[in-house]
C-alpha positions in Angstrom: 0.0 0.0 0.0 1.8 3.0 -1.3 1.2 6.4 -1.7 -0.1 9.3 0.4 -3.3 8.8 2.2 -5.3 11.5 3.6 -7.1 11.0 7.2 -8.3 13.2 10.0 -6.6 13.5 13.4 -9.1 11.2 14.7 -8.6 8.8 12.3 -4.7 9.1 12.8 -5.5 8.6 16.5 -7.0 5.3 16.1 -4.2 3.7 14.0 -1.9 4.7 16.1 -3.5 2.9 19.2 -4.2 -0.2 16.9 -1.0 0.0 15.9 0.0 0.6 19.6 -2.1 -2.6 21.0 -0.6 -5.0 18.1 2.8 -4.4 19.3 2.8 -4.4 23.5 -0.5 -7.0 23.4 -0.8 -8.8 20.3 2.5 -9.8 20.0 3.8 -10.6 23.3 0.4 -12.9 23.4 1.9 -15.0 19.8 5.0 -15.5 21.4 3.6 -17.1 24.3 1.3 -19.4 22.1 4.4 -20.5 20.0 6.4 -20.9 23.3 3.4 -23.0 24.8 3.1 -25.0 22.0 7.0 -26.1 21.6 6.7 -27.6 25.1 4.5 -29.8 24.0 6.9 -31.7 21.8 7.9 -32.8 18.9 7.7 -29.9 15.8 7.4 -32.0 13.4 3.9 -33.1 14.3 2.9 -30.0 16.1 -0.5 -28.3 14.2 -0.8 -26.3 17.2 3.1 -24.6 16.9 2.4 -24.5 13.0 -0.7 -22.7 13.7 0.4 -20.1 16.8 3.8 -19.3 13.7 1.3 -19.0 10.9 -1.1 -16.3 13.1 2.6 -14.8 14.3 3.7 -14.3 10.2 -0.1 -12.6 9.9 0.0 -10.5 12.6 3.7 -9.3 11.8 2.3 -8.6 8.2 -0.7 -6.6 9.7 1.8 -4.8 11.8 3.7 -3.9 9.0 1.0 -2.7 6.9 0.0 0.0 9.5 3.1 1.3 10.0 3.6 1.6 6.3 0.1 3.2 6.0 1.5 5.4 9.2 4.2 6.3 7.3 2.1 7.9 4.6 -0.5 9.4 6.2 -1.1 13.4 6.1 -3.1 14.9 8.9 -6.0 16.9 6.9 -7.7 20.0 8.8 -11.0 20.2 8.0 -10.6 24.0 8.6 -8.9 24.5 5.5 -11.2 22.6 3.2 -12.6 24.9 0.3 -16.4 23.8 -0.2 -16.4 25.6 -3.6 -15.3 22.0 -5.2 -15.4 18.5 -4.1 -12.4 17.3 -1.9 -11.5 15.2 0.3 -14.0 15.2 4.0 -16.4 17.5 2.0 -20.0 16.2 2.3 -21.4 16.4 -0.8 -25.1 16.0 -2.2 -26.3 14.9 -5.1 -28.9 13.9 -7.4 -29.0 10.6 -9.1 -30.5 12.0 -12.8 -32.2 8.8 -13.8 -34.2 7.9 -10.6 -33.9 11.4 -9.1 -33.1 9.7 -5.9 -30.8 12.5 -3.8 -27.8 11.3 -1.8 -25.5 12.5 0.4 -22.1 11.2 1.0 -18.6 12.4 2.8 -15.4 12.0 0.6 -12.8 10.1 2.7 -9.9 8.2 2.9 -10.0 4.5 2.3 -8.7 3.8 5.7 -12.1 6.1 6.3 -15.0 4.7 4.5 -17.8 3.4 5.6 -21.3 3.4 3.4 -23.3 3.0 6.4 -22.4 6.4 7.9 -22.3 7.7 4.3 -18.5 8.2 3.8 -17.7 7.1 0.8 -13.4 6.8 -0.7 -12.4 9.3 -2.9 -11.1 5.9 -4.4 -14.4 5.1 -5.3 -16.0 5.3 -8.3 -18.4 8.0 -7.1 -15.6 9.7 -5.0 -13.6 9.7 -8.3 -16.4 10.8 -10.4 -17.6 13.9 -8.1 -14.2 14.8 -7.1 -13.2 18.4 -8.5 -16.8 19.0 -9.3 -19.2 22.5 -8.1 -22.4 23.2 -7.5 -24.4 22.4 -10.5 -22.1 20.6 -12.5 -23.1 17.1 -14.0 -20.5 14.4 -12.7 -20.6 11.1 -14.8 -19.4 7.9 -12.7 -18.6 4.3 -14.5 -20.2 1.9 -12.2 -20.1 -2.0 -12.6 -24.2 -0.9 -14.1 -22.8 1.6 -16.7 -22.2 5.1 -16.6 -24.2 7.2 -13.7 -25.2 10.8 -14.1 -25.0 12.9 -10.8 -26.0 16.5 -10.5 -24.1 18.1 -7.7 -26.5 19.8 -5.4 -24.7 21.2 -2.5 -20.9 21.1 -0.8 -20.4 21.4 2.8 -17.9 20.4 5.5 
């Protein structure tokens, strides 16, 4: 995962402390399964040594995914956001030009998203397609279903 990724303080609060927990709990708690499990014999025909190493290997690899995400992460303050386009942790709604079904949807990081709260990635097809737009102008997203038309209604923070 490679390139900068834009998140909120909050956001950069929470993978820190995962980050934090994976390192003093997480890990100390795989070395005491693999340290358990070599007491009870033979390696060879040990599944329960081969599985505490195989969840040790994961969790190393989750460890050092977050601090490579870490290591690219910029701190976004939403003071400085300019509502006259689409950005990044701009809400912004819209109107579905076939169904004229109106949505609303925050512009977030992928570490961020989450439909159910309405934050969408600015990875996203939608986030892509709306990005850079202003009020009134048509955005046109390529969906798996073909090509949506969205007219952008409002931009706020």
């Amino acid at each position: 995962m490679s390139g900068i990724q834009y998140v909120t303080k909050e956001t950069l609060e929470v993978m820190k402390e995962e980050l934090h927990k994976l390192r003093t709990v997480d890990r100390p708690a795989a070395s005491r399964a693999i340290a358990e499990a070599r007491e009870k014999g033979d390696l060879k025909e040990n599944a329960e040594y081969d599985a505490a190493k195989e969840a040790q290997g994961l969790l190393e690899a989750k460890i050092a995914q977050l601090e490579g995400a870490l290591a690219n992460v910029r701190i976004i303050d939403e003071t400085s956001i300019d509502t006259s386009k689409v950005s990044i942790l701009t809400k912004v709604t819209m109107t579905n030009l076939k169904t004229k079904k109106q949505v609303t949807y925050q512009l977030v990081s992928e570490n961020e998203a989450d439909l159910k709260l309405g934050k969408i990635s600015v990875s996203s097809p939608i986030g892509k397609g709306v990005l850079g737009k202003q009020v009134g102008e048509t955005a046109e997203v390529n969906a798996p279903a073909g090509v949506i038309k969205f007219k952008i209604e409002d931009i706020t923070i």
